[in-house]
C-alpha positions as CSV (number, residue, x, y, z in Angstrom):
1,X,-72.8,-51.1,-132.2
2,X,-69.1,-52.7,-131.8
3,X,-67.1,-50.5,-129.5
4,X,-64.6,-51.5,-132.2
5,X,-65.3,-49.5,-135.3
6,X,-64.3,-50.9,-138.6
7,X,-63.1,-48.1,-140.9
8,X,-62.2,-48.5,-144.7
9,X,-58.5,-46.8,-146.0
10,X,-58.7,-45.6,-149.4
11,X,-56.0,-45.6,-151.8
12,X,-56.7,-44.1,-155.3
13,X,-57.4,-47.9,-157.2
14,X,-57.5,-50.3,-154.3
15,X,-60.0,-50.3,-151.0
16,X,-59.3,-51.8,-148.0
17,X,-60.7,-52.4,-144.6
18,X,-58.6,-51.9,-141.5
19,X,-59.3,-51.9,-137.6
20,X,-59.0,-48.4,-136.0
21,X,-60.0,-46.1,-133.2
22,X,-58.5,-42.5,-132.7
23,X,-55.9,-44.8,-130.3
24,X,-55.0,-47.0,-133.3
25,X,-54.7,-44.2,-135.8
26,X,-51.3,-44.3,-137.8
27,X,-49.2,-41.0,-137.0
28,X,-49.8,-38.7,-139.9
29,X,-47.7,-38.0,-142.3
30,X,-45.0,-35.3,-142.4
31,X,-47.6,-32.0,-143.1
32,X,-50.6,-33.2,-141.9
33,X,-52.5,-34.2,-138.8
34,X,-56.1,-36.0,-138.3
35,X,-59.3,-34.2,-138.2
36,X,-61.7,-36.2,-136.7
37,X,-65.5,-36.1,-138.4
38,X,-67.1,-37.2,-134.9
39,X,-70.4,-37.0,-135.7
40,X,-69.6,-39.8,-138.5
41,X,-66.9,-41.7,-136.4
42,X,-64.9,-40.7,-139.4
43,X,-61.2,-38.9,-140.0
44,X,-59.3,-37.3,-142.8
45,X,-55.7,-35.5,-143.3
46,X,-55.8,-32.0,-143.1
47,X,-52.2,-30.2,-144.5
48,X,-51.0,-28.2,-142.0
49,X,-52.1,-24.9,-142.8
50,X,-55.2,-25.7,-144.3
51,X,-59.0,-24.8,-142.7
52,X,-61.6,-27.4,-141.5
53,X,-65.5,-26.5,-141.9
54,X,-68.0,-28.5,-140.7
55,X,-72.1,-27.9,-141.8
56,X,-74.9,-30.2,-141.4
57,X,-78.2,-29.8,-143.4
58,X,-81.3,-32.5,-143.3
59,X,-79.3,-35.5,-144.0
60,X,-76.3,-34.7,-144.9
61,X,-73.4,-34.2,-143.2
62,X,-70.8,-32.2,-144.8
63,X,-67.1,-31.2,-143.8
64,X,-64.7,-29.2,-145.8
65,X,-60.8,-29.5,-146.0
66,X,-59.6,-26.3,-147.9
67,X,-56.3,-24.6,-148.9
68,X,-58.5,-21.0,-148.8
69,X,-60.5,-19.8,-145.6
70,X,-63.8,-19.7,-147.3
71,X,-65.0,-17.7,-144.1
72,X,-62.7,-14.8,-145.3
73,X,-62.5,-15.4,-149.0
74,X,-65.9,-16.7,-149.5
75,X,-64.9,-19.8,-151.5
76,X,-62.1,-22.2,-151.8
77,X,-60.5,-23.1,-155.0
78,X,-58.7,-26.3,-153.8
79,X,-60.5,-28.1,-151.4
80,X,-61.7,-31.7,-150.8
81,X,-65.2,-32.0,-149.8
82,X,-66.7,-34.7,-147.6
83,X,-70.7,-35.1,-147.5
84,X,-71.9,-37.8,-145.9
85,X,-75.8,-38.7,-147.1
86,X,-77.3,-40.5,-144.8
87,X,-80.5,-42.3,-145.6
88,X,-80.1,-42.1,-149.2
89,X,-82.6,-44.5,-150.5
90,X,-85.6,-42.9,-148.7
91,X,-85.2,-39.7,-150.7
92,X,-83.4,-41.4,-153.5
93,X,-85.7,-44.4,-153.9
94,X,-82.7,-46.4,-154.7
95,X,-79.6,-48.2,-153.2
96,X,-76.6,-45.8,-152.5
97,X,-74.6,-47.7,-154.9
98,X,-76.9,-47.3,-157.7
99,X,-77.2,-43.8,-157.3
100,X,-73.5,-43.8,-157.2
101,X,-73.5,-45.5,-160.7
102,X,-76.1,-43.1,-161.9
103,X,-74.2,-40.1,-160.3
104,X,-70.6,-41.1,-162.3
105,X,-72.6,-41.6,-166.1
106,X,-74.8,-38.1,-165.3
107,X,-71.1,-36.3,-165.0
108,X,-69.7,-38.7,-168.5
109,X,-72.7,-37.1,-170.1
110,X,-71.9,-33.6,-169.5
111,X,-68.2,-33.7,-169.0
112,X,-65.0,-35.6,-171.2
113,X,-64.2,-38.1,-168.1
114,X,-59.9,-38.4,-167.7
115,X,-60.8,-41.7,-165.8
116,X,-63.3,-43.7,-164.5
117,X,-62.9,-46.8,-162.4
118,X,-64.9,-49.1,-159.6
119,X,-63.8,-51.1,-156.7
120,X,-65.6,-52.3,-154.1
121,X,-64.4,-53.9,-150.2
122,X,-66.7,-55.2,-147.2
123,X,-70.0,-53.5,-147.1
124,X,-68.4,-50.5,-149.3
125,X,-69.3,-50.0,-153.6
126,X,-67.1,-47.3,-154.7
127,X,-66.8,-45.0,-158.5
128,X,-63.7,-43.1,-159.0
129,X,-63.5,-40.2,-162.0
130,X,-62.0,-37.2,-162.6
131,X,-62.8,-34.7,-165.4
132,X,-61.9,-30.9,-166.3
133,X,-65.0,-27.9,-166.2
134,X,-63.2,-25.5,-168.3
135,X,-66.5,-23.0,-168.8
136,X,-66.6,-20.1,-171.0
137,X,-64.8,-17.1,-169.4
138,X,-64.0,-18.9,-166.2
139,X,-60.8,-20.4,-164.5
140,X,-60.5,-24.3,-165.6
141,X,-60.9,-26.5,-162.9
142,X,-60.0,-30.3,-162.5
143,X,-62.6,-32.4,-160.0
144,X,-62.2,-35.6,-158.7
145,X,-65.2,-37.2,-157.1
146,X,-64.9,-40.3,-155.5
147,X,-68.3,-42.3,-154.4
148,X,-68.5,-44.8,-151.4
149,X,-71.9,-46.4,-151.3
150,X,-72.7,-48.2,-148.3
151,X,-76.2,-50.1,-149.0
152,X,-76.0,-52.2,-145.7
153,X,-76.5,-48.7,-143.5
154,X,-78.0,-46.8,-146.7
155,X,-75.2,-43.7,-146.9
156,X,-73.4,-42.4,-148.9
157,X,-69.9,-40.8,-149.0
158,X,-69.7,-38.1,-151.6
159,X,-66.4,-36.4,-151.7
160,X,-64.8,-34.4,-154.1
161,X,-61.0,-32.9,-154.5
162,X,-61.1,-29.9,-156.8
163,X,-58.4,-27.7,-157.5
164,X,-57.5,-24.8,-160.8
165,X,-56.4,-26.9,-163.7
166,X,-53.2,-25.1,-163.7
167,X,-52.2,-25.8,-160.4
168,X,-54.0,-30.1,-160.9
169,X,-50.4,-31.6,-160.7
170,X,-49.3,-30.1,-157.4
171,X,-52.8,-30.1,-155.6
172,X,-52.9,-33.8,-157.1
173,X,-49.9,-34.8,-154.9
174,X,-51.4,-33.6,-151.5
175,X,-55.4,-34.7,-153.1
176,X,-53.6,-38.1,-153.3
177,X,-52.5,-38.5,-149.6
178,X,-55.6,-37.1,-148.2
179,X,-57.7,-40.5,-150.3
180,X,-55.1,-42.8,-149.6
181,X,-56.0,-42.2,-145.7
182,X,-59.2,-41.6,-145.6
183,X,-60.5,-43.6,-143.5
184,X,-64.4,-44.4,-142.5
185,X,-66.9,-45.8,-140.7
186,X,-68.7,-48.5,-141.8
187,X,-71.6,-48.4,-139.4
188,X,-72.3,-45.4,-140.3
């Protein structure tokens, strides 16, 4: 493994590699600081005032960056959730990107997709969409999931940044400068 790690920013349309260690990070923006996802060589902005939960079941890795403590309140209602898969296509018995693929037209199926797009940079294949779940008697939310397949190391990043409909276009703004950061390993 490099002692140089190689780390991918993402901005909402456009990926891009980018050298970095926690040394070489850019300061955060005005709001935010790092949280580092160590066990994935990993970091993401958390806004200040926000909670940080990190869980790890079989092969998955997941971390949570919510606006709620969902230790006192049981649940968050906008958050952006993080679960890296490692070793997808032994349970998967397919490439991370083509689970990725299926993953985005298994949600245009059951929900009326707002957007959909692809990109891809380096090692990393990534699908982009957003849609409403507005289900009977319940709050409307938005979700945005955003897929990074890595089929060089066989993970998958899963994340998704969810917030009530009625509050989308001001949890949109912050959703957007968490993903335009984001930045990750690629040897993971």
């Amino acid at each position: 493994m490099n002692t140089v790690q190689t780390y991918l920013i993402l901005t909402p349309f456009l990926l891009a590699t980018a050298l970095g260690a926690e040394d070489k990070l850019s300061p955060a923006p005005s709001g935010y600081s790092w949280q580092n996802l160590a066990s994935i060589k990993s970091y993401v902005l958390k806004p200040n005032g926000w909670f940080f939960k990190e869980t790890k079941k079989g092969n998955t890795e997941g971390f949570l960056v919510s606006k709620e403590n969902i230790d006192k309140s049981g649940g968050a209602k906008t958050s952006l959730t993080l679960n890296c898969i490692h070793d997808l296509p032994k349970k998967a018995l397919k490439s991370p990107s083509a689970y990725s693929a299926e993953f985005a037209d298994a949600a245009a199926a059951k929900y009326k997709l707002v957007e959909r797009t692809t990109s891809s940079q380096g090692p990393f294949k990534a699908v982009r969409f957003r849609y409403v779940d507005a289900p009977a008697g319940k709050e409307s939310m938005t979700v945005l999931n955003l897929l990074i397949a890595n089929d060089k190391t066989g993970t998958l990043f899963l994340i998704l940044f969810e917030s009530p409909t009625s509050e989308w276009e001001e949890a949109k703004k912050i959703g957007d400068v968490i993903l335009k950061k984001l930045m990750l390993d690629d040897e993971v």
